[in-house]
DRENDORO-44735 format. One record per atom (N, C-alpha, C): x negated, y, z; residue in three letters. Coordinates in steps of 0.1 Angstrom, whole numbers, padded with zeros to 4 digits, always signed. Layout:
<sites>
XYZAla ...
</sites>
This chain:
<sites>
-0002-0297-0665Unk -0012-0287-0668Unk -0026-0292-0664Unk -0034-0292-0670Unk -0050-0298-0667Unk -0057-0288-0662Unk -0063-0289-0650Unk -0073-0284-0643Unk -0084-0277-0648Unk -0082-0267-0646Unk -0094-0258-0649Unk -0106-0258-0648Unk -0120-0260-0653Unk -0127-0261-0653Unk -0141-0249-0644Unk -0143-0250-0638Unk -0152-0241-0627Unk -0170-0241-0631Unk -0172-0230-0636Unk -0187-0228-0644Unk -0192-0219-0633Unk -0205-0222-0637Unk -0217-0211-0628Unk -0227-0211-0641Unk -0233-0196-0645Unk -0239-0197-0653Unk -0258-0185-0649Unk -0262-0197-0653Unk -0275-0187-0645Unk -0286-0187-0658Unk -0288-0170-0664Unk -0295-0166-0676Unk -0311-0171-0662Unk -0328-0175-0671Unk -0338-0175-0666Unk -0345-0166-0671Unk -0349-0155-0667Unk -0356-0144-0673Unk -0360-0136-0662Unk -0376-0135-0663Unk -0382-0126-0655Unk -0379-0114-0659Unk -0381-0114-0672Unk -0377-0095-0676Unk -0362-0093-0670Unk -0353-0098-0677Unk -0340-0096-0676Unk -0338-0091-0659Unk -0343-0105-0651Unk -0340-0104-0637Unk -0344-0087-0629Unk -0358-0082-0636Unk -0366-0073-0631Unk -0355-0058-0643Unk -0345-0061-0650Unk -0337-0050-0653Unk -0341-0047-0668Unk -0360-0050-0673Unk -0363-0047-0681Unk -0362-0054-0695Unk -0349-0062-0699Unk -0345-0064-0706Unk -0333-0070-0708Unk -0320-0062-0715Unk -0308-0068-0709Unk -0306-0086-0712Unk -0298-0090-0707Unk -0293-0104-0705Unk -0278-0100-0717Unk -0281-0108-0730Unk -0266-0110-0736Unk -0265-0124-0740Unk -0274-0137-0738Unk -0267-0147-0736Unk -0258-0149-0722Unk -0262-0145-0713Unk -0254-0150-0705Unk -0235-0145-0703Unk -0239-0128-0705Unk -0224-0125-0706Unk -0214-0135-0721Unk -0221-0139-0731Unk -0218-0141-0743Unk -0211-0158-0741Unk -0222-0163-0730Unk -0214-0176-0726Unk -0204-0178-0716Unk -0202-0163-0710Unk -0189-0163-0702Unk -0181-0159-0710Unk -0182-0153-0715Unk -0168-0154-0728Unk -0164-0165-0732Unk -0173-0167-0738Unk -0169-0186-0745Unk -0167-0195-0735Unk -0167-0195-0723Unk -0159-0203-0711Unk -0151-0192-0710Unk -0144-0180-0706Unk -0132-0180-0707Unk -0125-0182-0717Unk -0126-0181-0728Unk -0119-0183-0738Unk -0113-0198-0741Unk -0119-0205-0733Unk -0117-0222-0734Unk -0111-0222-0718Unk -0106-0214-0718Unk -0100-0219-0702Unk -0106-0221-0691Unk -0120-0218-0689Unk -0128-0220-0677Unk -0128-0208-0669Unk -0134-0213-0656Unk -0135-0200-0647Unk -0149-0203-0641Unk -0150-0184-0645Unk -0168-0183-0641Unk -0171-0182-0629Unk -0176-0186-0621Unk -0170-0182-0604Unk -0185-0183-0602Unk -0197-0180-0608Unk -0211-0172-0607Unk -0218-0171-0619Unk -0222-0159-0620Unk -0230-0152-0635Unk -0243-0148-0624Unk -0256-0152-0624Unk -0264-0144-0621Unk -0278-0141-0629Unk -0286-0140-0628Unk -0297-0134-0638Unk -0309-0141-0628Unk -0318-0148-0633Unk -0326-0153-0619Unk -0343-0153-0629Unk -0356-0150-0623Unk -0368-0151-0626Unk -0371-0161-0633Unk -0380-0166-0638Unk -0392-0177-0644Unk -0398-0184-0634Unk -0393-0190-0620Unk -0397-0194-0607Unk -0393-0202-0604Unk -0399-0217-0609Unk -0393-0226-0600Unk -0387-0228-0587Unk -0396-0223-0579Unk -0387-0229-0566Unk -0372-0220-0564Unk -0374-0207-0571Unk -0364-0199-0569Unk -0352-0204-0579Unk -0353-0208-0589Unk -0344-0216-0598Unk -0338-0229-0586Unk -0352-0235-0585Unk -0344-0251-0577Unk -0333-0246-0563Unk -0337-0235-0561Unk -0333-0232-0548Unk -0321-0225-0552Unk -0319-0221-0562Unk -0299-0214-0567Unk -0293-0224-0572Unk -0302-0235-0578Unk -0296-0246-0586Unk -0287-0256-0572Unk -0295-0259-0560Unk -0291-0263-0549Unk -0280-0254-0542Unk -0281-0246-0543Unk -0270-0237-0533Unk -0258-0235-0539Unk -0260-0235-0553Unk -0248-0232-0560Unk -0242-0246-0560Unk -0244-0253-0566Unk -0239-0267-0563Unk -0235-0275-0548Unk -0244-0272-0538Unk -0239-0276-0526Unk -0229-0265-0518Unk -0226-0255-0522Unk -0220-0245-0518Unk -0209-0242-0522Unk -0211-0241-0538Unk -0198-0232-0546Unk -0192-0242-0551Unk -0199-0253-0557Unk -0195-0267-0562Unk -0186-0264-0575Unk -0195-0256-0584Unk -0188-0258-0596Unk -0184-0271-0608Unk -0178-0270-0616Unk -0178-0283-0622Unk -0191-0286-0630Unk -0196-0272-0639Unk -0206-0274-0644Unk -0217-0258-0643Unk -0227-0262-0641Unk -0233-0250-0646Unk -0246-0251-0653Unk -0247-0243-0662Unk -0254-0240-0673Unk -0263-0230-0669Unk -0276-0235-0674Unk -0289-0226-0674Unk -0295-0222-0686Unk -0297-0208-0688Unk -0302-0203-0699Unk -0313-0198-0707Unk -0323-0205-0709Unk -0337-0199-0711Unk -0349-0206-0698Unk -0361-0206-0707Unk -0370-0208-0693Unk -0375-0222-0702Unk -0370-0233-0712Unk -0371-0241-0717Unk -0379-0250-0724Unk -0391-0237-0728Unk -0401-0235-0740Unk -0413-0240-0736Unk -0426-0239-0744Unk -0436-0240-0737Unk -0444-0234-0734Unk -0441-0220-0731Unk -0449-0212-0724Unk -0449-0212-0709Unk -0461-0212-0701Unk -0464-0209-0691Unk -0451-0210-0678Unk -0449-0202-0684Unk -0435-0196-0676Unk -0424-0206-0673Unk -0420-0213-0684Unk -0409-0219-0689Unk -0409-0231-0678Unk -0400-0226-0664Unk -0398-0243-0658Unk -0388-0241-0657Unk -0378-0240-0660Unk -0363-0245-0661Unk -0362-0261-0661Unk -0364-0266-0669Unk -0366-0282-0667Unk -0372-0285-0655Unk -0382-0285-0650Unk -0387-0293-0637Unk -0382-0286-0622Unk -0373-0274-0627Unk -0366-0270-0615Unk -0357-0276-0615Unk -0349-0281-0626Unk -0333-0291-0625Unk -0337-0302-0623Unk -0350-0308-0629Unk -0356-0324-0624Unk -0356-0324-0614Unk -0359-0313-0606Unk -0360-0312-0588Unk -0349-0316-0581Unk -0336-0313-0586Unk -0327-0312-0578Unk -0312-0324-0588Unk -0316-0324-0595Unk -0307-0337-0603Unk -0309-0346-0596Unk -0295-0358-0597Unk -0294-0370-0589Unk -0295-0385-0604Unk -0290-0379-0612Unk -0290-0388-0622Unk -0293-0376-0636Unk -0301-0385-0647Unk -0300-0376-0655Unk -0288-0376-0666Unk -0287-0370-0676Unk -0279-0370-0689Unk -0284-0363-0698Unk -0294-0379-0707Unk -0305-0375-0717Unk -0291-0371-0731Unk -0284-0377-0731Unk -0276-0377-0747Unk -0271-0361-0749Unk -0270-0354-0737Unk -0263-0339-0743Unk -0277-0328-0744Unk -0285-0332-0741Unk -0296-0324-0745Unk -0306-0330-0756Unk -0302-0341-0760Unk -0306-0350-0769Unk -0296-0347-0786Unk -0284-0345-0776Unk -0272-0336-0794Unk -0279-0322-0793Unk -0278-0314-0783Unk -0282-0300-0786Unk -0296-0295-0793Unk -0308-0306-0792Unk -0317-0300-0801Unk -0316-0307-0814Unk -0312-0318-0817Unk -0309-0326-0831Unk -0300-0313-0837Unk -0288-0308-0832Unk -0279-0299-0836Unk -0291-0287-0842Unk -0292-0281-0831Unk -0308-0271-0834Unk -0316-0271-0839Unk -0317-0287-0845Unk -0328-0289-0854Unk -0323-0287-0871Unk -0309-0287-0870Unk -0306-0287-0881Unk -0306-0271-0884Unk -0304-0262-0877Unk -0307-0244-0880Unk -0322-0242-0881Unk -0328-0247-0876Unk -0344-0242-0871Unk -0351-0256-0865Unk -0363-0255-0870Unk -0374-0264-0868Unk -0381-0263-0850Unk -0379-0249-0847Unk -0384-0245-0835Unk -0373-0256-0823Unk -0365-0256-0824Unk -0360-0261-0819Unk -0365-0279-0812Unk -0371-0286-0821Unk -0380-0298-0817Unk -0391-0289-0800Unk -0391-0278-0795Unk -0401-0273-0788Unk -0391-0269-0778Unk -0380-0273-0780Unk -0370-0274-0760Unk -0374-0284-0751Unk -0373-0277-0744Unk -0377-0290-0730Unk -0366-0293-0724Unk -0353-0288-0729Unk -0339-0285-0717Unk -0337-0301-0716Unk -0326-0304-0702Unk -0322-0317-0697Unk -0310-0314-0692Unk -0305-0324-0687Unk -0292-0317-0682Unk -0293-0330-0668Unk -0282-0326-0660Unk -0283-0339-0651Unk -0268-0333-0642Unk -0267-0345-0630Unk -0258-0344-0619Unk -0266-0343-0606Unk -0260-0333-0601Unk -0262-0332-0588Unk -0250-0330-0583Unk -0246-0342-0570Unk -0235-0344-0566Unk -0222-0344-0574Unk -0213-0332-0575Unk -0199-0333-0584Unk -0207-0323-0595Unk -0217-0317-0595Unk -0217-0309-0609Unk -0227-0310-0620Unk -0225-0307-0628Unk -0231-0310-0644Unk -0238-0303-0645Unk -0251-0303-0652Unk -0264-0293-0652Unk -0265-0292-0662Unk -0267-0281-0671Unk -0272-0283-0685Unk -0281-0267-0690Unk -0296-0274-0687Unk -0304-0263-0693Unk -0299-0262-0711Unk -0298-0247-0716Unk -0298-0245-0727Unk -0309-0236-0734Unk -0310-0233-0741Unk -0324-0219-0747Unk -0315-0209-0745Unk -0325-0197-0747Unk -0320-0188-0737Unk -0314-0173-0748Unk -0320-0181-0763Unk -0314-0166-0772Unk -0298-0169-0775Unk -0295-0154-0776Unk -0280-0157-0774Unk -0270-0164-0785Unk -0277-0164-0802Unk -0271-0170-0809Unk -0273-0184-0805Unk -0283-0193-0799Unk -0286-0207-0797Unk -0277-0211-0787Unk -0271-0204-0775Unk -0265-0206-0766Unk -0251-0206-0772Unk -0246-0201-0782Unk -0235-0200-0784Unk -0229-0214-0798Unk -0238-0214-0800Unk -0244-0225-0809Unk -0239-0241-0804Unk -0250-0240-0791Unk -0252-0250-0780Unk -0235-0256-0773Unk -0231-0242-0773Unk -0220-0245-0763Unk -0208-0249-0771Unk -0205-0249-0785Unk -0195-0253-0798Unk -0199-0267-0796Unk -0212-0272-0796Unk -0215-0281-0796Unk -0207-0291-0781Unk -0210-0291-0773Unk -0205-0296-0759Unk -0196-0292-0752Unk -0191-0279-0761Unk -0176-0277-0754Unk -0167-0291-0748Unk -0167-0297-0764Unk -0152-0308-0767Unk -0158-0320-0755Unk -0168-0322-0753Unk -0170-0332-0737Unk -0169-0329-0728Unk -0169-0315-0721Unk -0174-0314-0711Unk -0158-0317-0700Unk -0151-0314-0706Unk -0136-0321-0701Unk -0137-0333-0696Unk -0141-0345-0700Unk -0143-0357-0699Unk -0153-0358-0690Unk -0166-0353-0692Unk -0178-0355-0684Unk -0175-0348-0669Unk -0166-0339-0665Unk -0163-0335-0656Unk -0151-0346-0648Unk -0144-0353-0659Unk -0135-0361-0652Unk -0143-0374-0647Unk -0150-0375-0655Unk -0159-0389-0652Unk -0169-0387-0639Unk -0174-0376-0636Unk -0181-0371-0626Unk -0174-0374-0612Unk -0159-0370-0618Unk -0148-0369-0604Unk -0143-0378-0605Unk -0146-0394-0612Unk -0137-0401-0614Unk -0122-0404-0616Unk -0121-0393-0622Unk -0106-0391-0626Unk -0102-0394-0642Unk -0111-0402-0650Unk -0108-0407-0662Unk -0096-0417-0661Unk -0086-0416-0671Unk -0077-0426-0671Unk -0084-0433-0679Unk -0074-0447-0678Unk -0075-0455-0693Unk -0073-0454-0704Unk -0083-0454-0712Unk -0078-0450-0728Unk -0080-0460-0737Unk -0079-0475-0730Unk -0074-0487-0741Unk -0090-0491-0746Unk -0104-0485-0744Unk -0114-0492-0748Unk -0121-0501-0738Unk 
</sites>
């Protein structure tokens, strides 16, 4: 039986965080990890605040040590939007190719999509992956990266077998 996969998923939204506008990507992407056999073992709702982002991004990872966690929203270019230079902050290596499929993918629904800033990276054992924050793109996003994230989790823990390439 293969190992379960351990997510943290954190929506960026000042409204949301402050009550005044609900958060339905994030519950929408814990569905879609459980339904693929993952376990959500943190959902939280967090501001437009870098240091406050870099500083969950570090705790959750040095703490809870999920396999991967996904950030939602914050990506754009408004003002607001540091989700990227809060995970720049705290990433140890990046991983330009899965945020590199997710807006090419997005590009093919919508043009707007060329105007993400998301990145994804490693810090220590877990996988970072900023996504946009509306809830059809996230759900979109995550069909897309589902079918790796198995692999990239084993490769992180170096637990890839040989598979003859």
């Amino acid at each position: 039986m293969e190992k379960r996969i351990s997510y943290a998923v954190l929506t960026i939204s000042t409204r949301s965080s402050a009550g005044k506008r609900e958060d339905t990507s994030g519950p929408a992407l814990c569905d879609l990890v459980k339904q693929h056999l993952g376990d959500v073992i943190c959902h939280k709702i967090l501001p437009d605040e870098k240091a406050v982002i870099s500083s969950e991004l570090i705790k959750i990872c040095d703490q809870m040590t999920p396999d991967i966690i996904f950030t939602l929203g914050g990506t754009g270019l408004a003002p607001s939007d540091v989700t990227p230079e809060a995970t720049e902050h705290v990433i140890e290596k990046t991983v330009p190719g899965i945020s590199e499929a997710m807006r090419m993918w997005s590009l093919e629904k919508t043009n707007r999509a060329m105007l993400s800033r998301g990145i994804s990276g490693v810090r220590k054992q877990t996988l970072i992956i900023n996504m946009p924050g509306s809830e059809k793109a996230v759900k979109e996003c995550y069909e897309l990266v589902q079918p790796v994230l198995r692999h990239a989790v084993e490769l992180i823990h170096e637990q890839v077998k040989d598979c003859g390439r």
